[in-house]
GUKOL-374827 format. One record per residue (C-alpha): x, y, z. Coordinates in steps of 0.5 Angstrom, whole numbers. Each point is the difference from the previous one (the first is absolute). Layout:
<rec><x>X</x><y>Y</y><z>Z</z></rec>
...
***
This chain:
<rec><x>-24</x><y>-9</y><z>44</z></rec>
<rec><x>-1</x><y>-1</y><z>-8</z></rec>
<rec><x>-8</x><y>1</y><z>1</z></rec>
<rec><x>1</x><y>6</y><z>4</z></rec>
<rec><x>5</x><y>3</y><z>-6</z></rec>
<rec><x>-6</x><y>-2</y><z>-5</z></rec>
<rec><x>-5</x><y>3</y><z>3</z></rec>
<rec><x>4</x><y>6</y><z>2</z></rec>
<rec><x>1</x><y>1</y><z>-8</z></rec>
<rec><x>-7</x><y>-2</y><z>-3</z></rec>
<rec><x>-3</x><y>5</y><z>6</z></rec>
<rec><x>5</x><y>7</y><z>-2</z></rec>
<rec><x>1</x><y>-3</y><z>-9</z></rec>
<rec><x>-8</x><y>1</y><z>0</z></rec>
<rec><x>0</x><y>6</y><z>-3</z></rec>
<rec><x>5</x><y>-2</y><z>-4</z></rec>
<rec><x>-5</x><y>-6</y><z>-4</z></rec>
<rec><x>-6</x><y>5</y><z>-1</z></rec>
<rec><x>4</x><y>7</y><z>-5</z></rec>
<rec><x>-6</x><y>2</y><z>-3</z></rec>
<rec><x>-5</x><y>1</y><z>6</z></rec>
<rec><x>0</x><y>7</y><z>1</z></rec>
<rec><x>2</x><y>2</y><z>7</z></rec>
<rec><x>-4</x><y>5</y><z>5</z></rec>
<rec><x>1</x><y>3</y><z>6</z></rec>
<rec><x>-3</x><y>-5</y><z>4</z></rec>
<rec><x>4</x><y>-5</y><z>-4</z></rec>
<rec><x>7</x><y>2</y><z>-1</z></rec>
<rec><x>5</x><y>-4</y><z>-4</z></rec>
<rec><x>7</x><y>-1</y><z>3</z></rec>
<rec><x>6</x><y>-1</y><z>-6</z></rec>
<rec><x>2</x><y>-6</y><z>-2</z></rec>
<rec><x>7</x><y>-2</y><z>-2</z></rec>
<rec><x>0</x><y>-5</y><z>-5</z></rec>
<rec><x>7</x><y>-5</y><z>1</z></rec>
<rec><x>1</x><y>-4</y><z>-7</z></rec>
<rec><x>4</x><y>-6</y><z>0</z></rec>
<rec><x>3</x><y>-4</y><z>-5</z></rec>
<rec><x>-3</x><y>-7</y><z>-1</z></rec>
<rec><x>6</x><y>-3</y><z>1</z></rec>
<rec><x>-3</x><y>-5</y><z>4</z></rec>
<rec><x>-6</x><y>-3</y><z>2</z></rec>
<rec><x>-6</x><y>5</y><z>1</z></rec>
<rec><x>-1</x><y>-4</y><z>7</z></rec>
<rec><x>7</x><y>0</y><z>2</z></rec>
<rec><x>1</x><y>8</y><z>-2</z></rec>
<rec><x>-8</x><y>2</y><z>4</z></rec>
<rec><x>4</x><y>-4</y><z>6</z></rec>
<rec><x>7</x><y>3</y><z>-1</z></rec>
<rec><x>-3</x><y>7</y><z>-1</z></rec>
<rec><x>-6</x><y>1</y><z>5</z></rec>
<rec><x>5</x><y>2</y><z>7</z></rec>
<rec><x>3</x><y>5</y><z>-3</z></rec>
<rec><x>-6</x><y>3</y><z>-3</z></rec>
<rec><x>-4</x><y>-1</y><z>6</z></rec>
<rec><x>7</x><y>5</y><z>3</z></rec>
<rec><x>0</x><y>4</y><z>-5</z></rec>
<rec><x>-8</x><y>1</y><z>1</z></rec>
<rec><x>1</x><y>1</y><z>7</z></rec>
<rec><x>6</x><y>5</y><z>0</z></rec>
<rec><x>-3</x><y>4</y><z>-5</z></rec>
<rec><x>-6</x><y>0</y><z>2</z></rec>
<rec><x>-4</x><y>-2</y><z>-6</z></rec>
<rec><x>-1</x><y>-6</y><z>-4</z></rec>
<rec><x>6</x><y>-3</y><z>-4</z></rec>
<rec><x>-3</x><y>-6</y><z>-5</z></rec>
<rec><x>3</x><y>-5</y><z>-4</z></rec>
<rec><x>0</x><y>0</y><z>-6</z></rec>
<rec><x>3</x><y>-7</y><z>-5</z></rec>
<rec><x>3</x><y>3</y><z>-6</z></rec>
<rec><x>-2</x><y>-3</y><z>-7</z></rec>
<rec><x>7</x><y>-1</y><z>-2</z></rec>
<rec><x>6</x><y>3</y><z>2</z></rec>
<rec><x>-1</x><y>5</y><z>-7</z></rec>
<rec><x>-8</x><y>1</y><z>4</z></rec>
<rec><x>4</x><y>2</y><z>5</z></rec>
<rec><x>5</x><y>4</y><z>-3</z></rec>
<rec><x>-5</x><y>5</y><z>-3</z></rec>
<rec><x>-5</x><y>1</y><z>5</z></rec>
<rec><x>5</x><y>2</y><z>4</z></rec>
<rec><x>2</x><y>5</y><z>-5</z></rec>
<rec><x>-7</x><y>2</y><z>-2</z></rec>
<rec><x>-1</x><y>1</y><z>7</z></rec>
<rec><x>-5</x><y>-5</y><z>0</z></rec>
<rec><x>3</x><y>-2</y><z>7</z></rec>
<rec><x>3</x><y>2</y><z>5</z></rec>
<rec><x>5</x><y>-4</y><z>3</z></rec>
<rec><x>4</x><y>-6</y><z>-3</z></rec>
<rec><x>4</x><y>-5</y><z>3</z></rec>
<rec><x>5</x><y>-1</y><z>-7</z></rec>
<rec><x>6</x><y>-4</y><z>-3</z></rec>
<rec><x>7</x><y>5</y><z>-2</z></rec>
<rec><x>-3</x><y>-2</y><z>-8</z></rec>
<rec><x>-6</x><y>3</y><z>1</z></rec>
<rec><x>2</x><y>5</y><z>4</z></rec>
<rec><x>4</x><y>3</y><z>-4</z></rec>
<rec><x>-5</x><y>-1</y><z>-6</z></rec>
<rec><x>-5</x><y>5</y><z>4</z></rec>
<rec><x>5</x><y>5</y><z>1</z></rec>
<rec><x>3</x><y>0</y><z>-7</z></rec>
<rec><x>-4</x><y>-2</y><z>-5</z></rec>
<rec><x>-7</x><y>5</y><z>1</z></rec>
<rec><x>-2</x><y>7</y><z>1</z></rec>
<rec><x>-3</x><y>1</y><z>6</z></rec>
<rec><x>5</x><y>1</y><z>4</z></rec>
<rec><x>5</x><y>-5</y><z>4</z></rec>
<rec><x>-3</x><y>-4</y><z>5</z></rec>
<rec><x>3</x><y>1</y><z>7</z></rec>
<rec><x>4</x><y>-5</y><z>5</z></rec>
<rec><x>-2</x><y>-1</y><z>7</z></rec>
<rec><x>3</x><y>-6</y><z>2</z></rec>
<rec><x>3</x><y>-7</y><z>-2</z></rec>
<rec><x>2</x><y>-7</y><z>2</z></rec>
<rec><x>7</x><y>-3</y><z>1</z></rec>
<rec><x>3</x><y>-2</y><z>-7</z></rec>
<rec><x>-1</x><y>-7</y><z>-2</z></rec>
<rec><x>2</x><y>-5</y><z>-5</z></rec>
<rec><x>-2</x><y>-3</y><z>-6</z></rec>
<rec><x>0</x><y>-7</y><z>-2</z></rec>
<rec><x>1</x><y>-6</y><z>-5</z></rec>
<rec><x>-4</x><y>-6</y><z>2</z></rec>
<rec><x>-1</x><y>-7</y><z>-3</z></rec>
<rec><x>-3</x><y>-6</y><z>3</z></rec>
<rec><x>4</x><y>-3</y><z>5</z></rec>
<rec><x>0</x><y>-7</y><z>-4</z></rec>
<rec><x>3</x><y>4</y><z>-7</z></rec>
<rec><x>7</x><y>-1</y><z>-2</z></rec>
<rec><x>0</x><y>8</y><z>-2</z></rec>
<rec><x>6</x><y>2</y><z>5</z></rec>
<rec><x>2</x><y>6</y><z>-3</z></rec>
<rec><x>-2</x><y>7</y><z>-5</z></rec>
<rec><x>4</x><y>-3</y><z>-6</z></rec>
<rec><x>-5</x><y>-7</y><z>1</z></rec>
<rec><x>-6</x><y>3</y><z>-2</z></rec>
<rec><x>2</x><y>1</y><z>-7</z></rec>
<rec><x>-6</x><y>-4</y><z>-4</z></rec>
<rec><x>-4</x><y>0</y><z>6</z></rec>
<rec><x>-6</x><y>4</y><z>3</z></rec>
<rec><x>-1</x><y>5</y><z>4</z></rec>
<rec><x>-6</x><y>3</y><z>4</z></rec>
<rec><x>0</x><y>8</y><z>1</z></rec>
<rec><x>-5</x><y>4</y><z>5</z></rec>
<rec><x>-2</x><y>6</y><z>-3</z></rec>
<rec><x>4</x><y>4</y><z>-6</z></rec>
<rec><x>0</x><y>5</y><z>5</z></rec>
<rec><x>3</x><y>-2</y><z>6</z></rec>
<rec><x>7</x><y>1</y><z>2</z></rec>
<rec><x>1</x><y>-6</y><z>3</z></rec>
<rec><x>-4</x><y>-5</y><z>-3</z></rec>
<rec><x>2</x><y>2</y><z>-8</z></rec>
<rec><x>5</x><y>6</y><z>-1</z></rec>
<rec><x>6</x><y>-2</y><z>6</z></rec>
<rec><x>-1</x><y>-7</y><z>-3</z></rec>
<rec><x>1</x><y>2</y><z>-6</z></rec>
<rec><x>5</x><y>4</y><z>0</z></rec>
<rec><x>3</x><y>-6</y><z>4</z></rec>
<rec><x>-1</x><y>-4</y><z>-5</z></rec>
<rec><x>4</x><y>4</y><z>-6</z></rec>
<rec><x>6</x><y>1</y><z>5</z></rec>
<rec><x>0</x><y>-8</y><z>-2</z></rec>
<rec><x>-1</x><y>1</y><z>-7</z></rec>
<rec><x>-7</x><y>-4</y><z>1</z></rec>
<rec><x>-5</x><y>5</y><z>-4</z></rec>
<rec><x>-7</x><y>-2</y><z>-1</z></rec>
<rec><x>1</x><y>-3</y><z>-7</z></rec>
<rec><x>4</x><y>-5</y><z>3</z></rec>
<rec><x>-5</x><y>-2</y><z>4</z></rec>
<rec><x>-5</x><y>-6</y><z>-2</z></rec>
<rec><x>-6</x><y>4</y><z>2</z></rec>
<rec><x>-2</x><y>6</y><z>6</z></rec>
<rec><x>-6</x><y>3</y><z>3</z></rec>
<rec><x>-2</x><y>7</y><z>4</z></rec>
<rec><x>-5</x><y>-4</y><z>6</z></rec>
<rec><x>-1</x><y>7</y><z>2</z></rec>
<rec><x>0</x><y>-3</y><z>7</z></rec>
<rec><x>7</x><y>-2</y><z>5</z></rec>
<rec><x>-5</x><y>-6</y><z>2</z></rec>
<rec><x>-2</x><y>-2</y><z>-6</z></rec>
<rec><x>8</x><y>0</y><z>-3</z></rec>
<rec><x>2</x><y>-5</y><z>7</z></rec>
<rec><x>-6</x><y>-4</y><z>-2</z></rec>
<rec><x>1</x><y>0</y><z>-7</z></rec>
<rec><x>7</x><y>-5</y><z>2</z></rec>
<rec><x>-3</x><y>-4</y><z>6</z></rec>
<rec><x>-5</x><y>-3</y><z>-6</z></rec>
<rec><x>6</x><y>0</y><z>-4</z></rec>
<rec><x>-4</x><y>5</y><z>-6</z></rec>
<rec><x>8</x><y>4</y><z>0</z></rec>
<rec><x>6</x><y>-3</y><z>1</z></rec>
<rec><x>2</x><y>7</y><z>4</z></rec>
<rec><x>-4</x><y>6</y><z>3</z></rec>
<rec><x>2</x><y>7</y><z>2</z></rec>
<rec><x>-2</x><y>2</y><z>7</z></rec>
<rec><x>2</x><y>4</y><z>6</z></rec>
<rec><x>4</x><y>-4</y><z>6</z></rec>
<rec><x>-4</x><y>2</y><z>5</z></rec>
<rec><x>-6</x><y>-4</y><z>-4</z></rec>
<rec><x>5</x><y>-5</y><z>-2</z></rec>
<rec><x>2</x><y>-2</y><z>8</z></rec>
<rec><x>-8</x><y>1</y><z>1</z></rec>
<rec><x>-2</x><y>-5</y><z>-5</z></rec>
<rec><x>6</x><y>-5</y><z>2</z></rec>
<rec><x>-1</x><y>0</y><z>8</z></rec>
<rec><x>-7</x><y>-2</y><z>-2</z></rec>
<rec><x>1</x><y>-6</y><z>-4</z></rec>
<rec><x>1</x><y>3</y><z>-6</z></rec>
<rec><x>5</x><y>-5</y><z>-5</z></rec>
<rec><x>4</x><y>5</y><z>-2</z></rec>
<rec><x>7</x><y>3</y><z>1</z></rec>
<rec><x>4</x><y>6</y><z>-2</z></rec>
<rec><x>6</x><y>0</y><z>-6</z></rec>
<rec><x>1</x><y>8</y><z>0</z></rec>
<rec><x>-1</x><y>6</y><z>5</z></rec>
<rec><x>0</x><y>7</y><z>-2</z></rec>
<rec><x>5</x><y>5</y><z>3</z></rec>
<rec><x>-5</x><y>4</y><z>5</z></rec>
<rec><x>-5</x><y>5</y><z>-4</z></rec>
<rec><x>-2</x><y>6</y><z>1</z></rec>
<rec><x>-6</x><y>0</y><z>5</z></rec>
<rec><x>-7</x><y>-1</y><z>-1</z></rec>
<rec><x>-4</x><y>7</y><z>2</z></rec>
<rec><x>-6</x><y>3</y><z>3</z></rec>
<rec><x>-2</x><y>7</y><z>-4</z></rec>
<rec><x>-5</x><y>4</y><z>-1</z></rec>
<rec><x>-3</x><y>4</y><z>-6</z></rec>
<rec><x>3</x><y>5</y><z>-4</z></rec>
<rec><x>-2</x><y>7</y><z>3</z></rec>
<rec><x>-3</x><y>-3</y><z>7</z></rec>
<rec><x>0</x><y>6</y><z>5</z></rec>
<rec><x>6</x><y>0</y><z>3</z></rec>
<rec><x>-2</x><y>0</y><z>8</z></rec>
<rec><x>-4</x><y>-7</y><z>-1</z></rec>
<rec><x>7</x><y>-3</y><z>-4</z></rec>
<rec><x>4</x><y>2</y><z>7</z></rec>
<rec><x>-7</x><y>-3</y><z>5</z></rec>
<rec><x>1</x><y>-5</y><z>-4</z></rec>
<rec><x>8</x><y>-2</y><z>0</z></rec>
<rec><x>0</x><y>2</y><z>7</z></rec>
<rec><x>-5</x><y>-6</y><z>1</z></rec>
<rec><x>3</x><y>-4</y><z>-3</z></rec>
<rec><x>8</x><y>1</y><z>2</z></rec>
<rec><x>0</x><y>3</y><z>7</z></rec>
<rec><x>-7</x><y>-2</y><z>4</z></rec>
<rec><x>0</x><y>-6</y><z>3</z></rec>
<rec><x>-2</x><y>-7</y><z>-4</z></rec>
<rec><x>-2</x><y>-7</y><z>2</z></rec>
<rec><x>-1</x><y>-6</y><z>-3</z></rec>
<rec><x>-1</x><y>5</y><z>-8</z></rec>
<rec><x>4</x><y>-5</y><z>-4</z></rec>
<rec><x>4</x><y>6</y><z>-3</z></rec>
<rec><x>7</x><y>2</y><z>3</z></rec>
<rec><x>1</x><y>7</y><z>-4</z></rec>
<rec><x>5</x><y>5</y><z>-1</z></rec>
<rec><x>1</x><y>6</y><z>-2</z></rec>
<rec><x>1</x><y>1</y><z>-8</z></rec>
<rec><x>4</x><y>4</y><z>-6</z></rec>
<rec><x>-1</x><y>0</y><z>-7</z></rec>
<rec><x>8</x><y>-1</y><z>-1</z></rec>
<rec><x>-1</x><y>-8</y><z>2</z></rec>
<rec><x>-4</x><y>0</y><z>-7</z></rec>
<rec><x>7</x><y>1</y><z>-4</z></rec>
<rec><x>1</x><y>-7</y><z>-1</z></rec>
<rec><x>-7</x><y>-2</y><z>-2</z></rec>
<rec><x>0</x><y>6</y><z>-6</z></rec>
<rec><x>6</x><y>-4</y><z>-3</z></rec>
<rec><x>-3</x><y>-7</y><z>0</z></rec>
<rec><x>-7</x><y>2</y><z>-2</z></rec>
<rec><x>3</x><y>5</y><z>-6</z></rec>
<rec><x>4</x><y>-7</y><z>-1</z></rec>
<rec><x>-5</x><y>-5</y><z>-1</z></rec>
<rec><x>-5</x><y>5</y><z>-4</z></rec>
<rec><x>5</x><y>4</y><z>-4</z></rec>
***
């Protein structure tokens, strides 16, 4: 099955990896719709996450859908603003970043995942049992831009009286991965994450344990680019809300701009 998939988006992605070759009758170029993710993971893991909604996408709308893994979450931000891509799986930071903070219009909501938690994980062998013990010790961050991985844990932190300044040491990994990691080798005594990667990483074997969960997040979100044709923006929520999906990996829903309220007051927060 995961061959077939494959092939099926080498086949229909094809003219999507030659831009500059110049069509002709005989040879007609079908659209490709670029799909940006974060690289909030490994390259490996995203590809093998994101290839069976693809392959939907690709079947259901009738041209090829190709992935694209972001640079960073701030690559990713701009190049969905610019238009230089056409879909975006993205966290509520960055989403409202896209809508709030460039010119050319606000990026359109299509779909989104359940709401979720983030959490504070130390080694499973650590003595750090709570917020207020991380004082004087170090702390490992995803990306600064990410919700989960920096802001909600932040301002989780502040809520506690722990600032940054009363850490030993942080880093941005960029990663969620890299941040887990960053505590199972014990290069940080504390790392920010989400609790499904967190679970993930421990029912794999991973020494590591939860000491902090956030409340429940405004959702990660599908969406497209600002000024995106308004019959493609419904072909493809209905692909995705109402047609009949097996075996995707996503369960999604249907979204409103409404649910970012709490994400503006935290990043506003955390930045002012």
């Amino acid at each position: 099955m995961r061959l077939a998939i494959t092939l099926l988006l080498a086949l229909l992605s094809f003219g999507c990896e030659k831009p500059h070759e110049p069509a002709t009758e005989k040879t007609p170029q079908t659209p490709c719709l670029v799909f940006a993710v974060p690289p909030y993971e490994m390259p490996s893991n995203i590809e093998q996450r994101f290839n069976p909604l693809l392959a939907f996408l690709t079947q259901q709308l009738g041209q090829p859908v190709r992935l694209h893994i972001s640079a960073s979450y701030e690559d990713q931000v701009k190049r969905l603003a610019e238009g230089d891509v056409d879909l975006a799986y993205m966290g509520p930071s960055s989403y409202i970043k896209s809508r709030d903070n460039f010119n050319q219009g606000k990026p359109i909501l299509i779909a989104a995942e359940a709401p979720y938690r983030a959490v504070l994980i130390v080694h499973k062998n650590s003595d750090i049992q709570s917020v207020s013990q991380l004082k004087n010790h170090s702390l490992a961050f995803g990306s600064y831009h990410s919700y989960s991985g920096h802001y909600v844990v932040r301002q989780r932190l502040r809520l506690q009286n722990v600032f940054l300044r009363d850490l030993q040491f942080y880093s941005f990994l960029g990663r969620h991965e890299r941040a887990i990691m960053s505590v199972v080798h014990r290069d940080f005594d504390a790392a920010a994450t989400t609790e499904g990667l967190a679970h993930r990483f421990i029912e794999l074997g991973y020494p590591i344990r939860i000491i902090e969960r956030s409340e429940l997040l405004a959702p990660t979100v599908i969406v497209a680019k600002p000024g995106t044709d308004a019959a493609l923006v419904n072909k493809i929520r209905e692909a995705l809300l109402f047609s009949k999906q097996e075996n995707l990996g996503f369960a999604l829903f249907e979204v409103d701009d409404n649910q970012f309220k709490e994400v503006e007051r935290i990043v506003f927060a955390i930045e002012y």
